[in-house]
C-alpha positions as CSV (number, residue, x, y, z in Angstrom):
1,X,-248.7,-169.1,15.8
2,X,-250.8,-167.3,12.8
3,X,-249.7,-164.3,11.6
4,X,-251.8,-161.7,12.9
5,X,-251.7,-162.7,16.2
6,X,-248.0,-162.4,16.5
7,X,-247.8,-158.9,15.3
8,X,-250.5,-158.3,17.4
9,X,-248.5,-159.6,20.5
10,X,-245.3,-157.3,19.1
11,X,-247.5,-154.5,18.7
12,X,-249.0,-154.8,22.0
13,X,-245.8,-154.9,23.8
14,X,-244.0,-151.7,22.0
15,X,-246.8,-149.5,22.8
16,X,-246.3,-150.6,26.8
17,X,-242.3,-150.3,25.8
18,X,-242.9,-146.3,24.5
19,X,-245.0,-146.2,27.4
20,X,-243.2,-147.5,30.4
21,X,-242.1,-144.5,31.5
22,X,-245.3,-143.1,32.4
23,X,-246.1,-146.8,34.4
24,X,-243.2,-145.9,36.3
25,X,-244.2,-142.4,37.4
26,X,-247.4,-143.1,38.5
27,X,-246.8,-146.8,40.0
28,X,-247.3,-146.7,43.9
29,X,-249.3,-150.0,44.5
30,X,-248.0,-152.3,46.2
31,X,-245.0,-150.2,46.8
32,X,-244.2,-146.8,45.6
33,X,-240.8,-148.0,43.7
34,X,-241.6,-146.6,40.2
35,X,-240.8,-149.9,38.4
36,X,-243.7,-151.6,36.9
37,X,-243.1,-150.0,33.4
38,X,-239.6,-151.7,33.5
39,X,-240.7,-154.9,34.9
40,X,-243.7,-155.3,32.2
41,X,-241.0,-154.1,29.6
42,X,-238.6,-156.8,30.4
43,X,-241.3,-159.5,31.3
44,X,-242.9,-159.3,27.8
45,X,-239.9,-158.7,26.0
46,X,-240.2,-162.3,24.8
47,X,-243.7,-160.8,23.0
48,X,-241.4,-159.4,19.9
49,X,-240.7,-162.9,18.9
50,X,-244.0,-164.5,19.0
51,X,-243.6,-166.4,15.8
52,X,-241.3,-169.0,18.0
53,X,-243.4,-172.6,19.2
54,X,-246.2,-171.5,21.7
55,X,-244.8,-173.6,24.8
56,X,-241.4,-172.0,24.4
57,X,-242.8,-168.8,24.2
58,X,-244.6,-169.7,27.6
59,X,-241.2,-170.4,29.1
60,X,-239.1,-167.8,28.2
61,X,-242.3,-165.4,29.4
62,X,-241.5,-167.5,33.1
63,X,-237.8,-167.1,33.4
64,X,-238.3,-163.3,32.3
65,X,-241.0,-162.5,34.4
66,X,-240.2,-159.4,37.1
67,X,-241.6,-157.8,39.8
68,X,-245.4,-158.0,40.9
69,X,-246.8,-157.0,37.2
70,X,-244.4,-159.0,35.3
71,X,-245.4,-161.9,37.0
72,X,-248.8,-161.5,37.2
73,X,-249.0,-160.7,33.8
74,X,-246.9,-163.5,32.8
75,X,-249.0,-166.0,34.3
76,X,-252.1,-164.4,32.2
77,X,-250.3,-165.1,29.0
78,X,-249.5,-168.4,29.7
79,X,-253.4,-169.0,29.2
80,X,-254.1,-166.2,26.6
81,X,-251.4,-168.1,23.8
82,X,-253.3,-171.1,24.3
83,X,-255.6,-169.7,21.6
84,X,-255.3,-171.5,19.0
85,X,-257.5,-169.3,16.4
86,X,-259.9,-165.8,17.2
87,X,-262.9,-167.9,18.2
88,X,-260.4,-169.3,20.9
89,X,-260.0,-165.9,22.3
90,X,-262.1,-165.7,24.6
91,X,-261.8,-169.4,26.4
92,X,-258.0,-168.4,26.5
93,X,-258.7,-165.4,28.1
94,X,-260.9,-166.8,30.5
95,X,-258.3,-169.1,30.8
96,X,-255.1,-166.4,31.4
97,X,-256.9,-164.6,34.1
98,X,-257.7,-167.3,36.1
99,X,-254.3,-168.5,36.2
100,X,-253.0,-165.1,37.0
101,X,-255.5,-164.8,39.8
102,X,-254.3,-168.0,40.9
103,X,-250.7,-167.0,41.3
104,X,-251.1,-164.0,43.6
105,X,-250.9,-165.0,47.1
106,X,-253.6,-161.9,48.3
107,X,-255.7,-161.0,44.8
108,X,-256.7,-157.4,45.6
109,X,-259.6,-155.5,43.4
110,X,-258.0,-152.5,41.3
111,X,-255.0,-154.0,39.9
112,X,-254.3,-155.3,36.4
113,X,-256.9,-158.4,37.7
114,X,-259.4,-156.6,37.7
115,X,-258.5,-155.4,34.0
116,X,-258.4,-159.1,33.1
117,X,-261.9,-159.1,34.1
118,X,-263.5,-156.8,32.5
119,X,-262.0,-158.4,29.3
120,X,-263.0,-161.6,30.1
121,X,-266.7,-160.1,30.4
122,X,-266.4,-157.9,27.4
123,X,-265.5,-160.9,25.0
124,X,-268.7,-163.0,26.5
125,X,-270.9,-160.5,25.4
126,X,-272.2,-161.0,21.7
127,X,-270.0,-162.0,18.7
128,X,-266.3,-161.3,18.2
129,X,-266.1,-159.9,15.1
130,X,-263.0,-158.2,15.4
131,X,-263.2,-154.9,13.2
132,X,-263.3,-151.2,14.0
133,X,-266.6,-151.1,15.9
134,X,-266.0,-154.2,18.3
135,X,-262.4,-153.2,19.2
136,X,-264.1,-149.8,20.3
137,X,-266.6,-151.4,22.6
138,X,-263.8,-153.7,24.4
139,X,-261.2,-150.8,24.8
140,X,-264.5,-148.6,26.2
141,X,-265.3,-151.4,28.6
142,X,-261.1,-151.8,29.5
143,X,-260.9,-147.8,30.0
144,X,-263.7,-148.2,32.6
145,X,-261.7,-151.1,34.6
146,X,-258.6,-149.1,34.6
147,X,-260.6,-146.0,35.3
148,X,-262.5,-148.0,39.0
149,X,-258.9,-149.0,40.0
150,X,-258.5,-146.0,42.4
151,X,-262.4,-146.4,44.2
152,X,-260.9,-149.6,45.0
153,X,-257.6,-149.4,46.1
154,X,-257.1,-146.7,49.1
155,X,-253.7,-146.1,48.3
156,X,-254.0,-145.3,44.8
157,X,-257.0,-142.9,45.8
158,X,-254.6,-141.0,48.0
159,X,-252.2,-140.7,45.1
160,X,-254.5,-139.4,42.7
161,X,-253.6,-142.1,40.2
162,X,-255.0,-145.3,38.3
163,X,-252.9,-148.2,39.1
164,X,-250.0,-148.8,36.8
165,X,-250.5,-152.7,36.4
166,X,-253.5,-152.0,35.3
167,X,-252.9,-149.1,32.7
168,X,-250.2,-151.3,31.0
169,X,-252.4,-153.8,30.5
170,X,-254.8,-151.9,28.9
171,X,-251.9,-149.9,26.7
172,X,-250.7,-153.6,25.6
173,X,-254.5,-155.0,24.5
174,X,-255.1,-151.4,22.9
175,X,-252.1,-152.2,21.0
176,X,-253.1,-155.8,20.3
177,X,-256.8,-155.7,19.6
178,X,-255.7,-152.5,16.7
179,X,-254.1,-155.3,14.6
180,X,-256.5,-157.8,15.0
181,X,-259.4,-154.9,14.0
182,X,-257.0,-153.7,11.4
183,X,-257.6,-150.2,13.4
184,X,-254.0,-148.9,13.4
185,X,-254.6,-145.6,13.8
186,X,-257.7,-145.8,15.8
187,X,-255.6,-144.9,18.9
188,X,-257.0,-142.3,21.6
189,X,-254.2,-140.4,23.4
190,X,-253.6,-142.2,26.9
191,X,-253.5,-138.7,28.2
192,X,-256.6,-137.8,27.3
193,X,-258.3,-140.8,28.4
194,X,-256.5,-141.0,31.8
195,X,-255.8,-137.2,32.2
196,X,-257.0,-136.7,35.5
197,X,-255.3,-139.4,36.9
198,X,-251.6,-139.5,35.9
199,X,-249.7,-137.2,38.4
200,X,-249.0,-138.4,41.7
201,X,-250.4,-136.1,44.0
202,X,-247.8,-133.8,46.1
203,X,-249.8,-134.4,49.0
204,X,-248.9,-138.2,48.7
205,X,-246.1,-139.6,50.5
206,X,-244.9,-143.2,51.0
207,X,-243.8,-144.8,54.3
208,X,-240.3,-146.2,54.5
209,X,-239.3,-149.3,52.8
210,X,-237.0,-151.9,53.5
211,X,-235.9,-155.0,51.9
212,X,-235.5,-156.5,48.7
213,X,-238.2,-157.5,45.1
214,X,-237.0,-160.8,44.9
215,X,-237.6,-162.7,41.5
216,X,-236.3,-166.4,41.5
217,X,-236.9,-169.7,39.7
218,X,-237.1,-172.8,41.2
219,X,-236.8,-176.5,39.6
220,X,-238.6,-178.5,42.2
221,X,-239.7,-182.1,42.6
222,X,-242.6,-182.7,40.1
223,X,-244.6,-184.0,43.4
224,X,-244.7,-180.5,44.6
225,X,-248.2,-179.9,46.0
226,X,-250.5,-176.8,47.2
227,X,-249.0,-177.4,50.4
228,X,-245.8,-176.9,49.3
229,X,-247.0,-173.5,47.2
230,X,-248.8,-172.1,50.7
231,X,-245.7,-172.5,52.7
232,X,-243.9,-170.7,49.6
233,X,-246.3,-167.7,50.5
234,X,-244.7,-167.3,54.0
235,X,-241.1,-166.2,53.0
236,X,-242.5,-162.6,52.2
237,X,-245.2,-160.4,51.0
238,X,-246.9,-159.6,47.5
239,X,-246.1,-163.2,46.4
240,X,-246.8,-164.5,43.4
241,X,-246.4,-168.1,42.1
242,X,-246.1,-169.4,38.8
243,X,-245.6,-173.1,37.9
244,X,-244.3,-174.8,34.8
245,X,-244.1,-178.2,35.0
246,X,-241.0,-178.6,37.2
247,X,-240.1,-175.0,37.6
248,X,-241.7,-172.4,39.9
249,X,-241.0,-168.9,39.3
250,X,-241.5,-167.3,42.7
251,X,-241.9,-163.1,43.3
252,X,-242.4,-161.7,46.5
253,X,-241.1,-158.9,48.9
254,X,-238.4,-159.7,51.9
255,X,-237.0,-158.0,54.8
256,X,-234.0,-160.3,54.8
257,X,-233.3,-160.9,51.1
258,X,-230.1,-164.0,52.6
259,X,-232.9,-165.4,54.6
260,X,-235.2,-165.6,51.9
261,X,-232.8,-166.7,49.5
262,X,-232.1,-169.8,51.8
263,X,-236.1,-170.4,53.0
264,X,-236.6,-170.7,48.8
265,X,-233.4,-173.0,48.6
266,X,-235.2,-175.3,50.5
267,X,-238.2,-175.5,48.2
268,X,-235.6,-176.8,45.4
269,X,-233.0,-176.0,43.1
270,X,-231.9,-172.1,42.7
271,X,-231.9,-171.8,38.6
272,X,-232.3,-167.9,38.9
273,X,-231.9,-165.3,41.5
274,X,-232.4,-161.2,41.4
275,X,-233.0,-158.8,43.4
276,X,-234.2,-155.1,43.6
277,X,-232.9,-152.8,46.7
278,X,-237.0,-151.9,47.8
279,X,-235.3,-149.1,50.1
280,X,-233.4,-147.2,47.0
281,X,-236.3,-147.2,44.6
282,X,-238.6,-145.8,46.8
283,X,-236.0,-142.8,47.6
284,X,-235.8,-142.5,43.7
285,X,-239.7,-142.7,43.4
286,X,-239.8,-139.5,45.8
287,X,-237.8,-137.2,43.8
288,X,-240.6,-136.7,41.3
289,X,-240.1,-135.6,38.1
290,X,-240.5,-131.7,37.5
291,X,-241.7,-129.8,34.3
292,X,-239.5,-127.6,32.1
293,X,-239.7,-125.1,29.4
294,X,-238.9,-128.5,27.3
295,X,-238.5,-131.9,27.9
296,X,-235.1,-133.5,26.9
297,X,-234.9,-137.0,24.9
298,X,-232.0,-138.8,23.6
299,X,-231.3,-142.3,22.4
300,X,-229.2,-144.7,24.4
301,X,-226.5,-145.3,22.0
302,X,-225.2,-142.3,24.3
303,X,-224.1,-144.1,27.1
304,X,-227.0,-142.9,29.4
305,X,-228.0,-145.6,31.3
306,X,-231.7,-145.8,32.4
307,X,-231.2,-145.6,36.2
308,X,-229.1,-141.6,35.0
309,X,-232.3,-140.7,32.8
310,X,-234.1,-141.1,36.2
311,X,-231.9,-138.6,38.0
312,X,-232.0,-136.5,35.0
313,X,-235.7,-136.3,34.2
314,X,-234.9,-137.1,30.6
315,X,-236.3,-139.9,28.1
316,X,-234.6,-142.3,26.0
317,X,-235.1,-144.4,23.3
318,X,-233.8,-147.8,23.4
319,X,-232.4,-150.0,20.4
320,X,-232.6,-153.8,21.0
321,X,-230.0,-156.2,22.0
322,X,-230.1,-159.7,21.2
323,X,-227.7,-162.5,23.0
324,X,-228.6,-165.9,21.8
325,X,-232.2,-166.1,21.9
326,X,-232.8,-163.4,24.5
327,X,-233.8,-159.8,23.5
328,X,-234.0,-156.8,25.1
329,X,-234.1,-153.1,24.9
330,X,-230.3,-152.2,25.3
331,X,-231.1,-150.6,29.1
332,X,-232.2,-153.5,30.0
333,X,-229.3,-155.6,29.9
334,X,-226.8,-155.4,32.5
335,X,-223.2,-154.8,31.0
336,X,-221.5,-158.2,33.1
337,X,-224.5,-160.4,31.2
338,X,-223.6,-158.7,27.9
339,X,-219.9,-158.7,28.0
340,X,-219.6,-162.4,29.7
341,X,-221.6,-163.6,26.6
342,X,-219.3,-162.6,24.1
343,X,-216.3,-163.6,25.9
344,X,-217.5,-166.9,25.9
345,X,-218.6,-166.6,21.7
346,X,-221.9,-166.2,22.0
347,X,-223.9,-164.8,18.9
348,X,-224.5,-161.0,19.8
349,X,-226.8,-158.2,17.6
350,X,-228.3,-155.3,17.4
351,X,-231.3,-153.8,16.2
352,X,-233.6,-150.6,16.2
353,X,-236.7,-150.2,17.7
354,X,-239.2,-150.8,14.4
355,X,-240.8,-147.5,13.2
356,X,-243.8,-148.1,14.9
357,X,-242.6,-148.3,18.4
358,X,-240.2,-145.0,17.2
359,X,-243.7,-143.3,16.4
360,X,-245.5,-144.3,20.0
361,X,-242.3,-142.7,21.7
362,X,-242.4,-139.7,19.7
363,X,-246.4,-139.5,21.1
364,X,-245.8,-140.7,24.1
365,X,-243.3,-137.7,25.0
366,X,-245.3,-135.1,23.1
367,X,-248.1,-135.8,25.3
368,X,-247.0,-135.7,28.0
369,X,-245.1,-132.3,27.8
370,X,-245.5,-129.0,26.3
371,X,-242.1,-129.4,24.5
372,X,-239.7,-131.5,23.8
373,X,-235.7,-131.7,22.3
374,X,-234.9,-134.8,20.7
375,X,-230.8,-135.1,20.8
376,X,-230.5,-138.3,18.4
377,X,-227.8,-140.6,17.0
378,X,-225.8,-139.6,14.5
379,X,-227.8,-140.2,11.1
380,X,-225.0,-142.1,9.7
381,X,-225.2,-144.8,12.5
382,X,-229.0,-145.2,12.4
383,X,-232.7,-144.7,11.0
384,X,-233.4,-142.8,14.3
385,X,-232.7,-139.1,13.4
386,X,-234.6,-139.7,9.5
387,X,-237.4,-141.2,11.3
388,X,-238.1,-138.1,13.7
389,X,-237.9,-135.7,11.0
390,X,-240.0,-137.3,8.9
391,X,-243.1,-138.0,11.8
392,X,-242.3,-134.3,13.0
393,X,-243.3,-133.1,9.3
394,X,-246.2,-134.9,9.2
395,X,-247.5,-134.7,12.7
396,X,-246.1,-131.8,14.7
397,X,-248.1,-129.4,13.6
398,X,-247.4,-126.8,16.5
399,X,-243.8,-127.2,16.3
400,X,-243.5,-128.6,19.6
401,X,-240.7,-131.1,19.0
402,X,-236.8,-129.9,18.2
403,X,-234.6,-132.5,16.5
404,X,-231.3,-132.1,16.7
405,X,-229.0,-134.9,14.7
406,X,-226.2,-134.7,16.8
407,X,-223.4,-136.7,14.2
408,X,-222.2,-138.7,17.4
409,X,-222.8,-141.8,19.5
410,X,-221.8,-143.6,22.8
411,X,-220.1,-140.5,24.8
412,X,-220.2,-137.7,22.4
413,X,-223.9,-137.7,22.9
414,X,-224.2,-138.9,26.4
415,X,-222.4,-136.0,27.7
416,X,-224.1,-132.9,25.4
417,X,-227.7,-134.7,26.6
418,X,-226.3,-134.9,30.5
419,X,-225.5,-131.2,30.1
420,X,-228.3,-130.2,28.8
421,X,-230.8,-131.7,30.7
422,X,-229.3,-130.1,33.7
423,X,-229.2,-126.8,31.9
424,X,-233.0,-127.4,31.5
425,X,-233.6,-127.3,34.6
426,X,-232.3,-123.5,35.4
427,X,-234.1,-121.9,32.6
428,X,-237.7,-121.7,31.6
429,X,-236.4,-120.4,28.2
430,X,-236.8,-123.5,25.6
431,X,-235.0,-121.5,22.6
432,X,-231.9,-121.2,25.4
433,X,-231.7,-125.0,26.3
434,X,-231.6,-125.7,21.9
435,X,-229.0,-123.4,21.8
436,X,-226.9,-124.4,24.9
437,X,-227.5,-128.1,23.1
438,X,-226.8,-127.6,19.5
439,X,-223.3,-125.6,20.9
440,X,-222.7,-128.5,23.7
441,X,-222.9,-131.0,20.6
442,X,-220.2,-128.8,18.5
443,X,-217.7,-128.6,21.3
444,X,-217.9,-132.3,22.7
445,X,-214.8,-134.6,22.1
446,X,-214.9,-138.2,22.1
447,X,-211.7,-141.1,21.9
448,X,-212.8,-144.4,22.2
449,X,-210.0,-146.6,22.9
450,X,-210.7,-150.7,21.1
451,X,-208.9,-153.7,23.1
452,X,-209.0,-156.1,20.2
453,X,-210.7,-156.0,16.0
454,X,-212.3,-159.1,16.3
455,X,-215.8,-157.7,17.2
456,X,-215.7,-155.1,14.6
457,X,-214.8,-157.6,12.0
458,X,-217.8,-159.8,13.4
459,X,-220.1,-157.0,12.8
460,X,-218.8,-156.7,9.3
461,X,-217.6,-153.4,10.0
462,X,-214.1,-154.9,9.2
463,X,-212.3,-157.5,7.0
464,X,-211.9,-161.0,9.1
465,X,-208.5,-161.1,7.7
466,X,-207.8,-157.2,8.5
467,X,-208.6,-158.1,12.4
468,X,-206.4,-160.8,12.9
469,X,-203.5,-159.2,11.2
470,X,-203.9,-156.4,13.5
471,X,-204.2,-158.3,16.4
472,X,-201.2,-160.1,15.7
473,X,-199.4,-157.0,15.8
474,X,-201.2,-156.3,18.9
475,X,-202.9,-153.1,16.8
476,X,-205.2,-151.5,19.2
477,X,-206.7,-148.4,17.0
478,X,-208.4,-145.8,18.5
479,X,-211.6,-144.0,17.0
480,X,-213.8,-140.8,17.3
481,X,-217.6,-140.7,16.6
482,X,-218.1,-137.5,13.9
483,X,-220.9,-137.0,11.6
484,X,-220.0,-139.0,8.4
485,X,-219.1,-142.0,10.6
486,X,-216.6,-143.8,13.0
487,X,-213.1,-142.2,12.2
488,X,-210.2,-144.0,13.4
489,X,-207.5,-141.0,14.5
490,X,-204.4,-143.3,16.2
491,X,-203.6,-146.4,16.7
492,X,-201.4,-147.7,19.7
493,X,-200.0,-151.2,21.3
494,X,-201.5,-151.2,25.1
495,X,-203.3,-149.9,28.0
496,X,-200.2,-147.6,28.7
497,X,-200.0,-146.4,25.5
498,X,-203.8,-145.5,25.4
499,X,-203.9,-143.9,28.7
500,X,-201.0,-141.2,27.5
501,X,-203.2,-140.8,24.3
502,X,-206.4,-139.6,26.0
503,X,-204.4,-137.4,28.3
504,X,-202.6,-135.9,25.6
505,X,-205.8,-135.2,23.5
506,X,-207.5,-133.9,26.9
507,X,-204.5,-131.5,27.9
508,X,-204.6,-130.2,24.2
509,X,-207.9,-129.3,24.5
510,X,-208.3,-127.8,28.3
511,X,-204.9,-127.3,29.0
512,X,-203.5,-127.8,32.6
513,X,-206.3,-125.8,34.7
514,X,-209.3,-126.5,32.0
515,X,-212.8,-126.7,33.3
516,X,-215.1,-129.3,31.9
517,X,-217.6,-132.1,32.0
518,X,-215.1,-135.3,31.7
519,X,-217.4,-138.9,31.1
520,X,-214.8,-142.0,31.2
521,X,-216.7,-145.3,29.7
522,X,-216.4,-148.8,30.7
523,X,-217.2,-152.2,29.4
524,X,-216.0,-155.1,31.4
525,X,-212.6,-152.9,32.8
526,X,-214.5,-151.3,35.5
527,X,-211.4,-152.0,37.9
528,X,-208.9,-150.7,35.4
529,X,-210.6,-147.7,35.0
530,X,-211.2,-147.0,38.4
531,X,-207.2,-147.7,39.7
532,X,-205.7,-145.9,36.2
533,X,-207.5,-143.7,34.6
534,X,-209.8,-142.1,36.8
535,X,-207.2,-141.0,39.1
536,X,-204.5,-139.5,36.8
537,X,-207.2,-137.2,35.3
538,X,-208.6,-136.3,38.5
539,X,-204.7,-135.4,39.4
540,X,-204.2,-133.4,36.4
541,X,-207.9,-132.0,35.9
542,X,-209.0,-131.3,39.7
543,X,-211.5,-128.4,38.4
544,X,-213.1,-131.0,35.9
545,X,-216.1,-132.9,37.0
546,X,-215.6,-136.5,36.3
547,X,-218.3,-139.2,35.7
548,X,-217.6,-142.8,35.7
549,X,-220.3,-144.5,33.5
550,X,-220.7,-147.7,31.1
551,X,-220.1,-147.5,27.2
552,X,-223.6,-147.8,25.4
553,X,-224.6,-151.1,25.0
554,X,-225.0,-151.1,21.7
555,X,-221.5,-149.4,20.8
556,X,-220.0,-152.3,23.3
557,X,-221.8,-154.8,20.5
558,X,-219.8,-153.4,17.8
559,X,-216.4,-152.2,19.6
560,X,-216.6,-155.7,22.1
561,X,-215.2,-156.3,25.5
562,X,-212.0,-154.1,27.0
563,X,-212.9,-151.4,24.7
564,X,-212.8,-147.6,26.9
565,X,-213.7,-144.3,26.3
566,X,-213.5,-141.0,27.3
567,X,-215.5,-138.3,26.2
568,X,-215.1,-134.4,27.5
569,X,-216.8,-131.2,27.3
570,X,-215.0,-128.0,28.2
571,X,-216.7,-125.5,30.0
572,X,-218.4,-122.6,27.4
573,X,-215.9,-119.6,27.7
């Protein structure tokens, strides 16, 4: 694939990535469950490595494919990377969104089809000639299609909103068409464009759901006809089919998701099943966001999971993960898929997001609200806090964005960003919620207990020969986050042994009766956790609120499985 058009593809897919958020908020067709930012995130994730063989590219796109965007979407570019060169572009195109309209069961008017569309038309009239001028005409002509989707959709009318599907789209080829045009930094804020139609309206309200999202993948007989694909449409609603030679990846909605999951068994063999609780996300879709003096973001190296950042109103900023040939923002994987993998020696790494798709976050959240309080990484793990600093010199020229570089990771910024977003939300003061974070970040404690050094000496952060000498004397050290780097402040033989270390480090900061905000990590020792340690500080800490949650991602990469943590933050006197 040539150059150009694979950073095109990346580029595309980062700016929906910084974006996806905002799908989320606003997506309420077919169902309100606030997920087509995630499912076009983790459906095109496949997108950052474009320079791999066309066909497998196609593939990967199938089996990653999620929800009723992802899908659709997925089946578009299975025909748009058939382009061979620019003057193919619009053949493939043509190509893309007839498959994609193929695949959906019920093609309604005012999703991301009719965005495909409009393109489709836009690239028939006159010569592509790909600069500055052209790109502008095609984005006009997309920002009309996404801009029609509520006149004809009813529901999205009565929400006051365009339809996500169709946004993202238009976010990706915005993204896509810049680098073709060499138009970088021709970008119109999506707020402006859109402004009238990005807040659900308060008067909206969605009917009950129940159910399951159900996303498999089928390898069927190579016989299989249209018949076969029409009786497929029957086991739900909002179904759509795409086929690869012997495969069929299959999304629709179910009442029953164990009666579906057998009426698909029947259509072949079950390579990949996943489901969404349809019920839950439209609860979590209800409890809308709500403005503050200033908006909290943080970066997920501090063991905040996305479904938390929901509850909390709060944004993150994801580094990648990359298991074999799969990548995905860290949130995105699940900690059983990670941890399984490197059990069984698979090739594990980490990444951060590239500088460009660091910027479109940094806009992204600054357009969206009035302030915002960047809590970041420690500077000495990552680019991320240099990067802010730097794009808040040269762009913030109102001062709305606060970066804090908090000299921690994993739980000793989780817990100062849990705080204060939920500080946030009793103030309207915005100099207050800095202060209550700059002092929650000073008084926050972290141990993080390692099960074995062979992952740190993997990631080069220690000698092979140093790790095996110290797991043949069954050395398991424990470590602290701080600002110049990982310190390692004990070092003990087993779980007993680390279970008396936290509690003595936790009863020599609260003592007996302490008040405080206690967050105990997991990696793949959720039981453990749950029948030791949970309950012996909840004995001797019954004032302390305790939260159960998953080690970053990223810090589980380095520190590997049956590594635990706990973090704490005592109550301010």
């Amino acid at each position: 694939m040539e150059m150009p058009f694979s950073q095109a593809l990346t580029m595309g897919f980062e700016r929906v990535a910084a974006w996806a958020d905002l799908l989320d908020e606003i997506n309420v067709f077919p169902v309100a469950d606030g997920d087509t930012g995630r499912n076009l995130v983790v459906s095109l994730s496949p997108l950052r490595q474009a320079a791999q063989g066309r066909e497998k590219l196609i593939r990967e796109l199938l089996l990653s494919a999620r929800g009723n965007s992802g899908n659709i979407a997925a089946r578009f570019f299975s025909g748009f990377l058939q382009a061979e060169s620019l003057p193919d572009l619009a053949g493939a195109v043509r190509q893309g969104r007839d498959r994609a309209r193929q695949a959906v069961s019920d093609p309604k008017p005012g999703t991301m089809l009719t965005v495909f569309d409009a393109l489709a038309e836009a690239l028939e009239e006159g010569k592509a000639t790909f600069d500055g001028p052209w790109r502008e005409r095609v984005i006009c002509r997309l920002e009309r299609a996404v801009l029609s989707t509520p006149e004809l959709l009813p529901k999205l009318k009565a929400a006051g909103v365009v339809d996500a599907g169709a946004l993202g789209v238009f976010i990706f080829l915005d993204g896509f068409f810049s680098v073709l045009a060499e138009d970088g930094d021709g970008f119109r804020p999506i707020t402006e464009i859109f402004k009238d139609y990005l807040k659900v309206s308060p008067a909206f309200s969605e009917e009950g759901e129940t159910g399951c999202c159900v996303d498999t993948v089928l390898q069927v007989d190579g016989e299989a006809g249209d018949e076969d694909l029409r009786r497929l449409s029957d086991v739900g609603e909002s179904v759509v089919i795409l086929r690869d030679g012997d495969y069929l990846k299959v999304h629709l909605h179910a009442r029953d998701g164990q009666k579906a999951r057998g009426d698909l068994a029947a259509f072949g063999k079950m390579v990949r099943w996943s489901t969404d609780d349809l019920g839950a996300q439209v609860r979590s879709f209800r409890r809308r966001p709500v403005e503050r003096a200033i908006h909290i973001m943080t970066d997920a190296a501090g063991s905040i999971s996305r479904e938390t950042t929901a509850d909390l109103g709060v944004t993150i900023l994801d580094s990648y993960i990359t298991v074999g040939e799969k990548s995905l923002p860290e949130t995105h994987f699940t900690p059983e898929e990670l941890y399984a993998a490197m059990r069984r020696g698979e090739k594990v790494s980490t990444a951060q997001a590239s500088v460009f798709e660091r910027h479109e976050h940094y806009r992204s959240v600054l357009d969206r609200h009035p302030r915002v309080l960047y809590l970041c990484v420690g500077s000495v793990f990552t680019g991320n806090c240099r990067e802010a600093l730097a794009w808040q010199e040269r762009y913030d020229r109102e001062g709305r964005f606060t970066v804090i570089d908090s000299g921690a990771a994993s739980g000793r910024l989780g817990l100062p960003a849990w705080a204060t977003a939920r500080f946030a939300r009793e103030t309207r003061d915005a100099r207050e919620v800095i202060r209550f974070a700059r002092e929650g970040v000073a008084r926050c404690q972290e141990y993080v207990f390692l099960d074995t050094l062979r992952y740190l000496a993997a990631g080069g952060r220690l000698s092979r020969t140093s790790a095996l000498f110290g797991d043949m004397l069954r050395m398991k050290p424990v470590i602290s986050p701080f600002a110049d780097g990982a310190r390692k402040v004990g070092v003990v033989r087993n779980r007993t042994e680390q279970l008396k270390f936290a509690l003595d480090k936790l009863t020599a900061a609260l003592g007996p009766n302490g008040r405080a905000m206690i967050m105990i990590e997991y990696t793949d020792n959720l039981a453990w956790v749950t029948q030791k340690v949970e309950p012996e500080i909840a004995r001797r800490w019954p004032e302390a609120e305790i939260i159960l949650h998953p080690l970053s991602l990223t810090s589980g990469v380095h520190m590997g499985p049956g590594t635990w943590a706990v973090a704490f933050l005592p109550e301010s006197g």
